[in-house]
Every structure is written in C-alpha cells, then in structure tokens.
FIKOLNU-992291 format. One record per atom (N, C-alpha, C): atom name; x, y, z. Coordinates in nm, 2 decimals. Each point is the difference from the previous one (the first is absolute). Example, Ala and Ser with C-alpha at 12.3 -4.5 7.8 and 13.67 -1.06 7.14 Angstrom:
BEGIN
+------+--------+--------+--------+
| atom |     px |     py |     pz |
+------+--------+--------+--------+
|    N |   1.32 |  -0.57 |   0.78 |
|   CA |  -0.09 |   0.12 |   0.00 |
|    C |   0.09 |   0.12 |   0.00 |
|    N |  -0.04 |   0.11 |  -0.07 |
|   CA |   0.09 |   0.11 |   0.00 |
|    C |  -0.08 |   0.11 |   0.08 |
+------+--------+--------+--------+
END
This chain:
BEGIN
+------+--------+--------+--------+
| atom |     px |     py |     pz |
+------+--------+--------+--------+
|    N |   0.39 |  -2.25 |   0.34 |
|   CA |  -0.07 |   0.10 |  -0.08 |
|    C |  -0.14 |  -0.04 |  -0.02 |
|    N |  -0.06 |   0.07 |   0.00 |
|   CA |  -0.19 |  -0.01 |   0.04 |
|    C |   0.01 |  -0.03 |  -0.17 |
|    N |  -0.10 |  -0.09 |  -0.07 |
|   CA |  -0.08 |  -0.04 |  -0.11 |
|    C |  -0.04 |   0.13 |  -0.05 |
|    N |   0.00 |   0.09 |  -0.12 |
|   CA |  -0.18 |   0.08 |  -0.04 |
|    C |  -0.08 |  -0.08 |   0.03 |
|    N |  -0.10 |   0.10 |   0.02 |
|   CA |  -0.11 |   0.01 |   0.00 |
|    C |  -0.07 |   0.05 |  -0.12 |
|    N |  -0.12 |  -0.05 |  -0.04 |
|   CA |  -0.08 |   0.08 |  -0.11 |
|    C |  -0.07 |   0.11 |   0.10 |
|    N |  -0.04 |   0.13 |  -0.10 |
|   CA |  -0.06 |   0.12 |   0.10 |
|    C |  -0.10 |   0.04 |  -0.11 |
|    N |  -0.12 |  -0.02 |  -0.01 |
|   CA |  -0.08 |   0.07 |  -0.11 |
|    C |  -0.07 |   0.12 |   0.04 |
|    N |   0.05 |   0.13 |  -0.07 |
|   CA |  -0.03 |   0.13 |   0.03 |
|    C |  -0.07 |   0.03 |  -0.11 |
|    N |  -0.07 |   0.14 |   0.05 |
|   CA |  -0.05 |   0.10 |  -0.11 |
|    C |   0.05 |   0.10 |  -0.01 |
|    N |   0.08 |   0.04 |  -0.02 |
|   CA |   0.03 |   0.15 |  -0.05 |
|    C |  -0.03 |   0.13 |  -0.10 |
|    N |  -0.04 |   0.07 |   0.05 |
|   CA |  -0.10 |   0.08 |  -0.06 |
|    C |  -0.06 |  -0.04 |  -0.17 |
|    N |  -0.07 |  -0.11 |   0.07 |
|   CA |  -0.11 |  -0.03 |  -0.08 |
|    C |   0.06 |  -0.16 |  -0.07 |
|    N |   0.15 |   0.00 |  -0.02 |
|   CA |   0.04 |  -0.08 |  -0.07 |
|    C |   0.03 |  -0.13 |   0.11 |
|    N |  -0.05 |  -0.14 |  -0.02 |
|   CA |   0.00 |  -0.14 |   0.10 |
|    C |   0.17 |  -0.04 |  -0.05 |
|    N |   0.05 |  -0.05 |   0.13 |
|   CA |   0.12 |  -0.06 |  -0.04 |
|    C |   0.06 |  -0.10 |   0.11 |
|    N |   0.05 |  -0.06 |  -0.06 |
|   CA |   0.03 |  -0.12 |   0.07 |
|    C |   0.22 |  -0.02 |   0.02 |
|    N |   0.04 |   0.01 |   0.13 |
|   CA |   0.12 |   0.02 |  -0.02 |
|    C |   0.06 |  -0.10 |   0.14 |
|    N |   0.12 |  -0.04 |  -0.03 |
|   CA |   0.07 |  -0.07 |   0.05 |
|    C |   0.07 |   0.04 |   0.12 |
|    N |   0.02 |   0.02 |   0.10 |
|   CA |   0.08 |   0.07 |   0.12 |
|    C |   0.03 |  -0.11 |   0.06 |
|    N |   0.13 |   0.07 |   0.08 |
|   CA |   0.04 |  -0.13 |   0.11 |
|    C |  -0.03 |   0.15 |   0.15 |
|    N |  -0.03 |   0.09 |  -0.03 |
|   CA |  -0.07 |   0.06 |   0.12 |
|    C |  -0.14 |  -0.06 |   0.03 |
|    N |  -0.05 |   0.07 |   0.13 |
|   CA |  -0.11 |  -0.04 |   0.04 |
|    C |  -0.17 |   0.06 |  -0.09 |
|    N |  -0.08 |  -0.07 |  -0.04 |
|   CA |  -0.13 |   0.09 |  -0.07 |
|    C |  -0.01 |   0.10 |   0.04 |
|    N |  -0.04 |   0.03 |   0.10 |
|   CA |  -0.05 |   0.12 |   0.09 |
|    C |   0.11 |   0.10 |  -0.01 |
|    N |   0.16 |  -0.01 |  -0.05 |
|   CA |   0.03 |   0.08 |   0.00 |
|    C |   0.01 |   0.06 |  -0.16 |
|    N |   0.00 |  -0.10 |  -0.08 |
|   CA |   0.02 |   0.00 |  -0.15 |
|    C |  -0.13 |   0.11 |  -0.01 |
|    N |  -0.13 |  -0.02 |   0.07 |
|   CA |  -0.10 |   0.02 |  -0.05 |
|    C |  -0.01 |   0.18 |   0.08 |
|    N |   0.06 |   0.02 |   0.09 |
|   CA |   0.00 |   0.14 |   0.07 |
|    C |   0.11 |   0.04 |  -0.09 |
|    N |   0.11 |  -0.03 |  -0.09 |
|   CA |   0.06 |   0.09 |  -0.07 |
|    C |  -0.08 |   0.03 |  -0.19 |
|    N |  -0.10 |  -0.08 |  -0.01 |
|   CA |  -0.07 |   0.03 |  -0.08 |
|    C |  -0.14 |   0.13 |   0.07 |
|    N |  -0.02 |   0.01 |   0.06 |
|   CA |  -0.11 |   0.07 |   0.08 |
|    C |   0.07 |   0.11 |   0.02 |
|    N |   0.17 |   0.03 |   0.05 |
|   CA |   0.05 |   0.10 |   0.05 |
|    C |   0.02 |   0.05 |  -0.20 |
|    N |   0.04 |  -0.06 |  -0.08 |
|   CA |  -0.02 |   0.04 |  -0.17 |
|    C |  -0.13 |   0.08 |  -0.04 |
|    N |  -0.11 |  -0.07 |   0.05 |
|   CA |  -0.12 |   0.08 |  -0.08 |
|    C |   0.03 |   0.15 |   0.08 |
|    N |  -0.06 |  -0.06 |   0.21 |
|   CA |   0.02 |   0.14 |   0.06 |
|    C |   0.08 |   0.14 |  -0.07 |
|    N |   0.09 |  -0.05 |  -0.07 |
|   CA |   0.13 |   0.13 |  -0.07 |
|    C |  -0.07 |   0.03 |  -0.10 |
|    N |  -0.05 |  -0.07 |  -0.12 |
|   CA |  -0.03 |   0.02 |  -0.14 |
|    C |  -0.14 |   0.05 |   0.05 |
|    N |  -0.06 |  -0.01 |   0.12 |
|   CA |  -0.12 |   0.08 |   0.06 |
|    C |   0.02 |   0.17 |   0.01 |
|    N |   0.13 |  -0.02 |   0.05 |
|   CA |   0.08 |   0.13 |   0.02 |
|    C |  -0.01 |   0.13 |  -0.13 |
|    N |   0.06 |  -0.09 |  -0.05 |
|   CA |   0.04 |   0.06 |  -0.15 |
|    C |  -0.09 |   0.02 |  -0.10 |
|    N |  -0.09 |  -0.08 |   0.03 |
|   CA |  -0.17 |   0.05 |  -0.08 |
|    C |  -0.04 |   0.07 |   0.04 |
|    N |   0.01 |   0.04 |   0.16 |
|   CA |  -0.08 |   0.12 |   0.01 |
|    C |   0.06 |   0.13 |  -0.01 |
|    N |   0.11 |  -0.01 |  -0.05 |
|   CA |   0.05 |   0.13 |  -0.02 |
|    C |   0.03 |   0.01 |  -0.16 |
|    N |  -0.09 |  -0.06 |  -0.04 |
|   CA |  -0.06 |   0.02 |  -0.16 |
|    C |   0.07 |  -0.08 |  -0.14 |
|    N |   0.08 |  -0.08 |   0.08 |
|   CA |   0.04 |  -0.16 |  -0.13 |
|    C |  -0.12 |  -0.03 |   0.03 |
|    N |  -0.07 |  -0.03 |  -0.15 |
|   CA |  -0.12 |  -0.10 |  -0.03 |
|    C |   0.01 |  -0.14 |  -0.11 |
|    N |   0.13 |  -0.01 |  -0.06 |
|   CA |   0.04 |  -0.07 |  -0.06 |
|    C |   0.02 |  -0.12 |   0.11 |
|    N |  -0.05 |  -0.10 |   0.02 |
|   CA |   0.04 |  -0.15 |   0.13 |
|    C |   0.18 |  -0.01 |  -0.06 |
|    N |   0.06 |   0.00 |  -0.10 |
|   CA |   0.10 |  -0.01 |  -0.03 |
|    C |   0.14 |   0.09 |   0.04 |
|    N |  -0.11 |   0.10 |  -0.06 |
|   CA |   0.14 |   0.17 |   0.05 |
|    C |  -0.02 |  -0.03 |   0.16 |
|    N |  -0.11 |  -0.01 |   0.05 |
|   CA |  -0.02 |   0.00 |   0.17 |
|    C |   0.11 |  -0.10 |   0.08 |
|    N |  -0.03 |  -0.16 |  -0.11 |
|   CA |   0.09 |  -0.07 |   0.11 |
|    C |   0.17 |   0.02 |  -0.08 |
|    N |   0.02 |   0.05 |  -0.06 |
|   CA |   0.13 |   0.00 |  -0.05 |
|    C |   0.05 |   0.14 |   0.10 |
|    N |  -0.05 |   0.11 |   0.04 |
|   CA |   0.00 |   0.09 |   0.05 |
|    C |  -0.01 |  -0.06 |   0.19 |
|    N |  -0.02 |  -0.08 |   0.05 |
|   CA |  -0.03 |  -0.02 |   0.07 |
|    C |   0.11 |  -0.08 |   0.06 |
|    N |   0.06 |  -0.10 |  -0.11 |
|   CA |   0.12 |  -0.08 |   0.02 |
|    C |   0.13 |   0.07 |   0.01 |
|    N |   0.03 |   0.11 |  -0.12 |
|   CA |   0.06 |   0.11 |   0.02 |
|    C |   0.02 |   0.05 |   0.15 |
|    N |  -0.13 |   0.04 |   0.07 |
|   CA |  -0.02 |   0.10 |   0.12 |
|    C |   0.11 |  -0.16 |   0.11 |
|    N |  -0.07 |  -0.11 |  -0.04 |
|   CA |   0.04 |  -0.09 |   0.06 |
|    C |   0.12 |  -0.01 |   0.02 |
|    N |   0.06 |  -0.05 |  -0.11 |
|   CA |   0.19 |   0.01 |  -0.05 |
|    C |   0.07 |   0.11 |   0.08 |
|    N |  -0.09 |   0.10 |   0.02 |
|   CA |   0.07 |   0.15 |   0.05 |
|    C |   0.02 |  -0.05 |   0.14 |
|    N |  -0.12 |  -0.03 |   0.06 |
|   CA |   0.03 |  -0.04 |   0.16 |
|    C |   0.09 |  -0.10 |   0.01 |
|    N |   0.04 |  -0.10 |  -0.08 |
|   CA |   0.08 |  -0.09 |   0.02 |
|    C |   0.13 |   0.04 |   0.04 |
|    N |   0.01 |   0.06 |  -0.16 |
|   CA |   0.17 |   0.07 |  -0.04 |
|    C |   0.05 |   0.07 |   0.13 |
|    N |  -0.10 |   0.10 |   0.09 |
|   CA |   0.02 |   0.10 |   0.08 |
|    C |   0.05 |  -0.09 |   0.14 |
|    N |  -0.09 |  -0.07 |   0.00 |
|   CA |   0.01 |  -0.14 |   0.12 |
|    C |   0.16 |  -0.07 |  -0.02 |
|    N |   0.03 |   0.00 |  -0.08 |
|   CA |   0.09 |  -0.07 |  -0.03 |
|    C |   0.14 |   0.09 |   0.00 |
|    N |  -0.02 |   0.11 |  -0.05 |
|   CA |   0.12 |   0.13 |   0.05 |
|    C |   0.00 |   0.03 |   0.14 |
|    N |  -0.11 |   0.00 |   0.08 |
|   CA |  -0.01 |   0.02 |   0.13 |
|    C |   0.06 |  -0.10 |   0.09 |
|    N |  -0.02 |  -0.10 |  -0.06 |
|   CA |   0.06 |  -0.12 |   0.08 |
|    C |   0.19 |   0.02 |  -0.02 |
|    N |   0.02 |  -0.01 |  -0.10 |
|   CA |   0.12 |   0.01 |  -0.07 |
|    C |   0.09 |   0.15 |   0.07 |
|    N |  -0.06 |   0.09 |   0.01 |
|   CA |   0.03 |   0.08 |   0.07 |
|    C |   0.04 |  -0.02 |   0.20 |
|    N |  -0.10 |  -0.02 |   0.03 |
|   CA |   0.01 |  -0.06 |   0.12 |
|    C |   0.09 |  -0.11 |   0.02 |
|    N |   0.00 |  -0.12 |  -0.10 |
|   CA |   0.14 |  -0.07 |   0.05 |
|    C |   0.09 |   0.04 |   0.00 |
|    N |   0.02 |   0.08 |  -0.10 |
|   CA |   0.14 |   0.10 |  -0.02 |
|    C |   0.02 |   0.07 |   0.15 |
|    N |  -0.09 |   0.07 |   0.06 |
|   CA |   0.04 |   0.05 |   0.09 |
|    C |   0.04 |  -0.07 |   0.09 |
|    N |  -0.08 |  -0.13 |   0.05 |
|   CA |   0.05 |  -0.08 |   0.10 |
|    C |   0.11 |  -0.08 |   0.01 |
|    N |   0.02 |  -0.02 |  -0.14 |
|   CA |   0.15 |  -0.03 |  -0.01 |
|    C |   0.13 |   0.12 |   0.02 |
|    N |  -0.05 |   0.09 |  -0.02 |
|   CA |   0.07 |   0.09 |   0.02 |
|    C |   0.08 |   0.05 |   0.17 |
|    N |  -0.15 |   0.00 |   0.04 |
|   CA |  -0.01 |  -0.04 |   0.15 |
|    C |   0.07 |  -0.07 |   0.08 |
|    N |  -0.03 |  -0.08 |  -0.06 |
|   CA |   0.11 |  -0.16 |   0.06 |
|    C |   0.11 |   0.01 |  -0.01 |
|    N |   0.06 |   0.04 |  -0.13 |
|   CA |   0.14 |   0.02 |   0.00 |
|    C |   0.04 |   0.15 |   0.10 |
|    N |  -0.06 |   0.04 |  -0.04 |
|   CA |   0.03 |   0.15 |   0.12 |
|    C |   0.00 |  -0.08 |   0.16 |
|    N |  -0.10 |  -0.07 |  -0.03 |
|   CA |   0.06 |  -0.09 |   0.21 |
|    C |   0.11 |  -0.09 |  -0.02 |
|    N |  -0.01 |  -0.07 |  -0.09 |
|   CA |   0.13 |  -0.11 |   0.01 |
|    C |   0.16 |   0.06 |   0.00 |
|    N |   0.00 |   0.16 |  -0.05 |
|   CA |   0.08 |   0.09 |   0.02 |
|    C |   0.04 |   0.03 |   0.14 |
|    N |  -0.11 |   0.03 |   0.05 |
|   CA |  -0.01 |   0.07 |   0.13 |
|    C |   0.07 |  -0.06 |   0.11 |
|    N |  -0.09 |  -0.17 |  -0.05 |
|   CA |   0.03 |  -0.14 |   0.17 |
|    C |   0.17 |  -0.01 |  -0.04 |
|    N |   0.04 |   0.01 |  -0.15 |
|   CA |   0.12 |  -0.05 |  -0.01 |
|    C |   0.09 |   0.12 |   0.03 |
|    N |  -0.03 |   0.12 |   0.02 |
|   CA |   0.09 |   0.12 |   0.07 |
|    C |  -0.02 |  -0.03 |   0.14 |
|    N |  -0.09 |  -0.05 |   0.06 |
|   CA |   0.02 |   0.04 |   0.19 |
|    C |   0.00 |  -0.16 |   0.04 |
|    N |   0.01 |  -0.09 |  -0.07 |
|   CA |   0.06 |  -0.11 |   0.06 |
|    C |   0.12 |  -0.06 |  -0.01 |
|    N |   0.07 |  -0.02 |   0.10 |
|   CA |   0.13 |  -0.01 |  -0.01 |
|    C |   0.06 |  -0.15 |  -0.09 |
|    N |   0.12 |   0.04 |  -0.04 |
|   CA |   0.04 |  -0.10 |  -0.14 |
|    C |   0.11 |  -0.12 |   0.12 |
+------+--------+--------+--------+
END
C-alpha cells in the first residue's frame, strides 16, 4: 500500500493541506472538477459560496447514487444472463 502523500490545495479560495494515498494530480483534478460544479451553480444564480458548494455536492451525490443504481442494475442483469446460459448449456449437454 502506497504511503500518503501531503497534497496542498486551494479550494475556492480556502488553502488546505490533506493527506492522500492517491496520486496529487489526481487529488488535485477532483478539487478543480468541485469548483468547475460550484462554477455551475453560481451561474445559475447561488451567490452564497456556501449554498453554491453545498448545492453542488448535492448535484454531486446525485451523480454518484445514479452511477451506482446503474451499475447495480446492470449486474443484476448480467447475472441474470448467466444464469439463463448456465440453464441453457445444462439443458443441451448431455448428463
């Protein structure tokens, strides 16, 4: 298992200093892909930095949850799948 690393960011406005055992560059593109969103959400008239990024994490959590039903769905199918073949090979191969 890789050591953290220290990663010192700025996030919309605020400096911070945080521990990862991912790589900086990526720590530091999922802070950048945060403002980009809370970018989002200001311009469609949050002017509060707070309501914006709480609104923005929200939008965030949504994509996840969806991502995560989607996946969840699709295994279900493919499991499904499989058993519908393991059905099939065990009906036309002889016992």
């Amino acid at each position: 298992m890789n050591e953290p690393t220290r990663v010192d960011l700025e996030v919309l406005g605020h400096k911070l200093t945080l521990r990862s055992q991912a790589p900086a560059d990526y720590v530091r593109s999922l802070a950048s892909y945060l403002e980009e969103r809370v970018a989002i959400v200001r311009g469609s008239g949050a002017r509060d930095a707070t309501a914006a990024l709480i609104l923005a994490a929200l939008d965030i959590i949504d994509e996840l949850f969806r991502a995560r039903d989607d996946v969840t769905k699709r295994d279900d199918h493919v499991s499904t799948r499989l058993g519908e073949l393991v059905a099939l090979l065990e009906h036309v191969t002889p016992k």
